[in-house]
N, C-alpha and C positions, 0 to 999 in steps of 0.2 A: 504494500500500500504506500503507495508519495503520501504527502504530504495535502497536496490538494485534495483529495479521496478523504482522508479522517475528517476535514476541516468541515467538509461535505454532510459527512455522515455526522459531526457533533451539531452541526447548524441543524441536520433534519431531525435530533433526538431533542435540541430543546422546542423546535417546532411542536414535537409533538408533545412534550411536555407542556408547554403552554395552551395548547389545543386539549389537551386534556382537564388541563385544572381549569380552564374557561367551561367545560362542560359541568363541572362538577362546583360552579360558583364561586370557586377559589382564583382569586386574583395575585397573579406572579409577574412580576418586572422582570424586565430582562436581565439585573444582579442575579436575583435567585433562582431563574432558569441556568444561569452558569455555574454560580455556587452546585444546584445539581446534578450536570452534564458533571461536573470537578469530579464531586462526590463520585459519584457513579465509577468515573474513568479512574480513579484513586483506587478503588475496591476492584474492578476488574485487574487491574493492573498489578496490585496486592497480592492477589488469587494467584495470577498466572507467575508470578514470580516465586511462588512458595510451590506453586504445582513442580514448574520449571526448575528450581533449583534446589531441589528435595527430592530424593527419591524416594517414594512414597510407595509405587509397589517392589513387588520383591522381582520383575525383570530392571525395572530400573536400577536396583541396588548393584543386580549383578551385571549390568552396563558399565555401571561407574567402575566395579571394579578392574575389569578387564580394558576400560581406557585409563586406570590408573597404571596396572601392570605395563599396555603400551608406552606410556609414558614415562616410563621407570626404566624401561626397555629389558624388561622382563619376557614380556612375551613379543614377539616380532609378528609385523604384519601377515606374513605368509601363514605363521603358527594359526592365527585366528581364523584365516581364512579357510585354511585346512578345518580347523572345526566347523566351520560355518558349511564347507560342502559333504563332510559326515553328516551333518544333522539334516541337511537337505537329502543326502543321499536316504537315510530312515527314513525321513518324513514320506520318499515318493514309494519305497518298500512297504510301507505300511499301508497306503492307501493302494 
């Protein structure tokens, strides 16, 4: 997404926030439509950054470990790969 694209997309969520809270009688300025659009974009961004840099399930854990390993130069790119076409090669045995 540029830059123009988000800018896009925050102008059409406080649109609709304000189209909303006109429906329901409540009177919002255009401060606290941004205050909003903020919030909102605060908490999404929150979210995805603790998704993202957390491993949370247990493939992700063992992601991290094995790009730790590469990194350590423990394990070599080739080595992973090799595991990567055993598990492929199972996976098409199996079905």
């Amino acid at each position: 997404m540029n830059k123009e694209q988000i800018t896009s997309i925050i102008r059409a969520i406080a649109i609709l926030l304000v189209s909303a809270a006109g429906m329901f009688g409540l009177a919002i300025d255009e401060q606290t439509a941004q205050l909003i659009v903020i919030g909102v974009a605060m908490l999404v961004i929150i979210a995805y950054g603790l998704w993202k840099n957390h491993n949370i399930t247990a493939a992700a854990a063992l992601a991290q470990r094995v790009l730790d390993l590469l990194k350590e130069n423990i394990l070599t790119f080739e080595q992973v790969e090799q595991l990567i076409d055993e598990a492929q090669e199972q996976h098409t045995e199996v079905q």
